[in-house]
N, C-alpha and C positions, 0 to 999 in steps of 0.2 A: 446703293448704300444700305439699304433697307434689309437686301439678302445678307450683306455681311454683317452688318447687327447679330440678325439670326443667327447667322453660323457663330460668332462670337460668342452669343447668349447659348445656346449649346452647349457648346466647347464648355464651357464653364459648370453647364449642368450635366454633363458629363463627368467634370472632374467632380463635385459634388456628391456623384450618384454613385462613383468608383469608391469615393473614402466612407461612403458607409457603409458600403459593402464588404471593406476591406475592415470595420471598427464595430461596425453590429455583429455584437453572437446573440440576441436572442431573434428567433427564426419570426414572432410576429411583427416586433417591432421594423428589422429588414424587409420585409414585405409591404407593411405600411408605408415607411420612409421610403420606399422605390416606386411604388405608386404616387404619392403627394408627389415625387420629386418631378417626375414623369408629367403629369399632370398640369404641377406647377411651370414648368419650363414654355409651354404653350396655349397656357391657361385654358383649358381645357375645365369643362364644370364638373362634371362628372367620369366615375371611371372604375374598376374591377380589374381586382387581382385572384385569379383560382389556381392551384398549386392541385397538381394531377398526381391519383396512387396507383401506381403500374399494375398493384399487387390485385384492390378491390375498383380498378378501371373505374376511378370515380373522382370526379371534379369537387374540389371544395373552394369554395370563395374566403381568402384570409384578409383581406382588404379591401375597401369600397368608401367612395367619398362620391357625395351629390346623390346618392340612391337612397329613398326611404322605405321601400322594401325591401327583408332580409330575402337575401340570391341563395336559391338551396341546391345540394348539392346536386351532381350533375352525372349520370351515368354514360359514358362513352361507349358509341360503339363501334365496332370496326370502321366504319366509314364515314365517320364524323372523326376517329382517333387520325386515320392515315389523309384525311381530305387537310388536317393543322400540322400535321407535320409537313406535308409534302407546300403549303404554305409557310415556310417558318420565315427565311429571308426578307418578301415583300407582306406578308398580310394577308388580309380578306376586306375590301368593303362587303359590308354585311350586304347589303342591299342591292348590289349588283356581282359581285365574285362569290359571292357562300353558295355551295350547294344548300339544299332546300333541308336536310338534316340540319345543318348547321345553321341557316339563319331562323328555325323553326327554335332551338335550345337557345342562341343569344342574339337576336336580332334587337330585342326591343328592352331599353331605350336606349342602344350605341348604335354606331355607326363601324367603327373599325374592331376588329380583331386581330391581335397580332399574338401570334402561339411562342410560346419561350420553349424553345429547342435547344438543344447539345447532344451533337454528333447522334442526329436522330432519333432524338429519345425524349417524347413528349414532358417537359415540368412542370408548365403548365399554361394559362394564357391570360392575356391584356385584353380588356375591352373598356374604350373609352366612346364617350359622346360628343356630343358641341360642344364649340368655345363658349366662353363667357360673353363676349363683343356678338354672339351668334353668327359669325363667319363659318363655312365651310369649313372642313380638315383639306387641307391638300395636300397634293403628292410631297410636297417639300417637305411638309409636318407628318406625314407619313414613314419618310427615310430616315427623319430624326428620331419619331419614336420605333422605330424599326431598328437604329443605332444601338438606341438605351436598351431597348429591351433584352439586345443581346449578353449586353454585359445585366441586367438582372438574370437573365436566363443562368450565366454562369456561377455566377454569386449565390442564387439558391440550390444549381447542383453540386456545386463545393459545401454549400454549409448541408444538406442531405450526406455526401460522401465524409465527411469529420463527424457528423451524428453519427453514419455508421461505425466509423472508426470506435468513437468511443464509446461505444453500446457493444463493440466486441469486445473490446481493452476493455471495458466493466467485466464482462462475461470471463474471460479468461482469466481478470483478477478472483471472480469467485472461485470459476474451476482450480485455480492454485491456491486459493485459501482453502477449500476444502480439501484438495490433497494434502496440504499442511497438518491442518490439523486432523488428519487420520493418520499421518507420520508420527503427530506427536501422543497424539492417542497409541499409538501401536510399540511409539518408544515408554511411554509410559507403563503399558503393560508389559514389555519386556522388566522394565524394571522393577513390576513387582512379581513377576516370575524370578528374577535374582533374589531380591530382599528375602521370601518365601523359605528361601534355602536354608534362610539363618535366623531363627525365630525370634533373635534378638536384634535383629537387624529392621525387623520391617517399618516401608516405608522410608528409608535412610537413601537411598538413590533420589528420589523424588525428594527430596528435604535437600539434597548437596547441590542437588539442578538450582534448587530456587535461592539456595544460599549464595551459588557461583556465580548464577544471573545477577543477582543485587551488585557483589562486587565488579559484574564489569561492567556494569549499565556507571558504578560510582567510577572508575577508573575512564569514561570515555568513549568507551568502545560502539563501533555503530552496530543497528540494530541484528542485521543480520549477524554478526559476533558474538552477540550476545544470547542468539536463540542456540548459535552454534555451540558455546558453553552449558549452555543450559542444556543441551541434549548430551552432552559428554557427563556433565553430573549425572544424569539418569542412566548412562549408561557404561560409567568408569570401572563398574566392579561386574562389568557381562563374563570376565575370564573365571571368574570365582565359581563359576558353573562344571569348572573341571575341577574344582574343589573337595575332596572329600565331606559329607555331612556332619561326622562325629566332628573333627577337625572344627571347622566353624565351630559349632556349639558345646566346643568342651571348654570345660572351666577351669583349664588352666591356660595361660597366660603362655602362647606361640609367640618367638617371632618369625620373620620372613627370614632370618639364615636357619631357624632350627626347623621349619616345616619346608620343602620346596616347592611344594604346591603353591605355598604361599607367593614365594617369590614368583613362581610361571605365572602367576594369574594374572599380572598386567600382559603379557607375551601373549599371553591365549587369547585376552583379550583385545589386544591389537590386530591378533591373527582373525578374528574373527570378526573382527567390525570394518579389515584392509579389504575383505572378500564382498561386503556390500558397497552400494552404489548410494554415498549418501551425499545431501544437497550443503554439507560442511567438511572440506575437503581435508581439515586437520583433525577430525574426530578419533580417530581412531589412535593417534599419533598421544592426543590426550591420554587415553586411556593408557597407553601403553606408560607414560612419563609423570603417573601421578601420584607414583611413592619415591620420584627424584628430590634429594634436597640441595637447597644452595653450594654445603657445602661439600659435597660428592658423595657419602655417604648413605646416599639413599640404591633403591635399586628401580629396574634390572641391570643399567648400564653404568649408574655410578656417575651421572651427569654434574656439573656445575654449574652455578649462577646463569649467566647469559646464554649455556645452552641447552636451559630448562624453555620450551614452548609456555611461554604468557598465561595462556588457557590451562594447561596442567599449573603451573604455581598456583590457579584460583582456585583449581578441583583440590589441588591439597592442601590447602588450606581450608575449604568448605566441608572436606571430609573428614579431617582432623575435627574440628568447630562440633562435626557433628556427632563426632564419635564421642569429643570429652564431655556433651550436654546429654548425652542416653547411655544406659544400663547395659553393660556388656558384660557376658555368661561370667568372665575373668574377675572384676570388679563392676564396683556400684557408680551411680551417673556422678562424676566431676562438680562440684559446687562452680556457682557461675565465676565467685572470686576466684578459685584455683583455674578457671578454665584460660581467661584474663590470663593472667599472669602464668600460665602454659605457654599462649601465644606468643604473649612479652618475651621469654626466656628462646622463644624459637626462631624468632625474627634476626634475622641475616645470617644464621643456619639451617635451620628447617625449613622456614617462611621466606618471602621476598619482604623486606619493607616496602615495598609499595602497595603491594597485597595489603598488608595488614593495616597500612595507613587506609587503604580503600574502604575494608573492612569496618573499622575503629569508626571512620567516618558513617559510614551506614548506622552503625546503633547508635552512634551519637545523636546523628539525626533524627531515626527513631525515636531515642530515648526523649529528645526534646518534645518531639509531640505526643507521643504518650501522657508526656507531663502535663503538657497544657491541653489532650481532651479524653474524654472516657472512651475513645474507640482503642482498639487493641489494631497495631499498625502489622503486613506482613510478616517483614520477622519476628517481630517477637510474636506475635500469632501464635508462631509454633513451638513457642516454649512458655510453660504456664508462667504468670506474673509472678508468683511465691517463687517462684524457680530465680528468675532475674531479677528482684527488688533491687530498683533502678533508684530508688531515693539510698541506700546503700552504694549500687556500687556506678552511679554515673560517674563519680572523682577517676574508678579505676578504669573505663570507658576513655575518659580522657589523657588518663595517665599513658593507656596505651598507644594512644592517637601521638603522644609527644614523642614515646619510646620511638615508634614508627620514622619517625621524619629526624630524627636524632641519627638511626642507623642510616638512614637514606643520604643522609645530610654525609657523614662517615664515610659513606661509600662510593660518596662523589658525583 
């Protein structure tokens, strides 16, 4: 009756020793709770847990209970490593089975040593002492903690094998973060290799990127979509590079039917962003569809409403936005109320309403916190406060937000 007590009492500290293994992630507190548990099941007074580095062949002790000497760490060497692995199954009584390596490093004060093994590969090892009642350890309490130990054995080479895991997944996250951003550093300077071209332009790609980001980050959009837009702003006007120079910066007032250049430059620019390998698969597609308007009218293809790509409706509208708020060779920069009320008038022709409700909604927002603190918020960052006087025109801010959802509403 006695022996099945035992086994029962086991069985139990078994399942015990499994669910914290299975519910502990930090690596000291699992070690401690697997030793107590260990210990505790056959009351046992004292006892050491050392966790082995393959790398600097060296024993560390991470848990001990009943010892009042700190156990320093422990250099292995070939024949003390291969004498606990080749014990992993049954043990070692220190005092009669250890070779003399090994009871020399942890003979005194345990009696047993039992090495935590998986598929050959030292983790590290168990030494316990006498019971509490000062009875012997015997072979029965032997097999039991020869039991447990296996399953800590694997419980600490699974939480080893998920640290490594995610110490590479960190690794690799940085290595992809820093590809990232020499993508976007290297889109960036393409874009101001374009702007460059047109002296009145500079900086206007990089302004449309962070314009077209606001609107889709306002619109929903998940993050990768939103870098993807954002790089299509930086890069909507890469065709304008087969541009004529004069052309650009003459002061009179081209459109895209009376120069052709003009018109090719979203095509060129398509052609030339289809031929790279980039990590936003509709990029190029943008650039090419981002002087389409709603109502067909626009070019190279003369698209309509729903099969204008989402991402071009935001680049043109962010490039519109930004062309009417700066100085071009033709005319002078757009007053902010005429700019308004440009966008008003273009909405469900030139504009998507939803765009512009997205829009409308960003300076709104802005505008409200402008109001209520002295920081200057991203967008308007980039247009001086004299330019936008927001206690003026937030009613037309709004007004436009109503136009928006008016036409949306409209268009069903």
């Amino acid at each position: 009756m006695d022996r099945t007590n035992r086994l029962l009492h086991s069985f139990a500290a078994l399942a015990d020793l499994g669910q914290e293994l299975s519910e502990t992630r930090d690596f000291e507190e699992l070690a401690r709770a697997s030793l107590y548990i260990i210990l505790g099941t056959l009351a046992i007074r004292r006892g050491a847990l050392g966790i082995y580095d393959p790398e600097t062949k060296r024993l560390r002790f991470v848990a001990t209970r009943g010892i009042q000497l700190k156990l320093s760490e422990e250099e292995l060497d070939a024949t003390v490593h291969d004498a606990l692995v080749a014990a992993a199954s049954t043990g070692l009584w220190l005092s009669s089975e250890a070779v003399p390596p090994v009871r020399a490093a942890f003979g005194s004060p345990f009696e047993l040593l039992m090495p935590l093994v998986v598929r050959r590969e030292l983790i590290g090892l168990l030494l316990v002492g006498e019971k509490a009642n000062q009875e012997p350890i015997n072979q029965d309490d032997r097999e039991i903690i020869a039991a447990m130990v296996r399953h800590v054995a694997v419980g600490i080479h699974n939480h080893h094998l998920m640290a490594e895991v995610k110490e590479r997944a960190m690794e690799n996250r940085r290595l992809y973060d820093d590809l990232r951003a020499l993508y976007h550093d290297t889109v960036r300077a393409f874009a101001v290799a374009i702007d460059c071209k047109d002296a009145y332009t500079r900086g206007h790609s990089e302004r449309v990127g962070f314009y077209a980001a606001a609107v889709a980050r306002a619109l929903g959009l998940s993050e990768d979509e939103i870098e993807g837009i954002r790089v299509a702003g930086y890069l909507h006007d890469i065709g304008k590079l087969i541009v004529d120079r004069e052309v650009m910066n003459s002061k009179l007032r081209f459109s895209a039917c009376d120069v052709p250049e003009l018109r090719q430059h979203t095509i060129a620019g398509y052609e030339i962003l289809a031929r790279i390998r980039h990590p936003y698969a509709d990029l190029p597609l943008l650039a090419r569809y981002h002087h389409e308007r709603l109502d067909g009218s626009g070019y190279p293809e003369g698209l309509c409403a729903h099969e204008i790509p989402l991402g071009a409706k935001i680049i043109a509208l962010a490039d519109a936005f930004d062309a009417m708020t700066t100085t071009r060779p033709y005319r002078p920069q757009l007053s902010f109320e005429e700019v308004l009320g440009e966008l008003a008038r273009g909405t469900g022709t030139q504009f998507d309403p939803g765009v512009v409700r997205a829009f409308a909604q960003v300076l709104l927002r802005e505008a409200e916190e402008v109001q209520s603190s002295t920081e200057r918020y991203p967008l308007f960052g980039l247009l001086d406060p004299s330019y936008v006087r927001l206690e003026r025109n937030l009613p037309l801010i709004e007004g436009l937000l109503a136009h928006a959802e008016r036409a949306l509403a409209a268009a069903g």
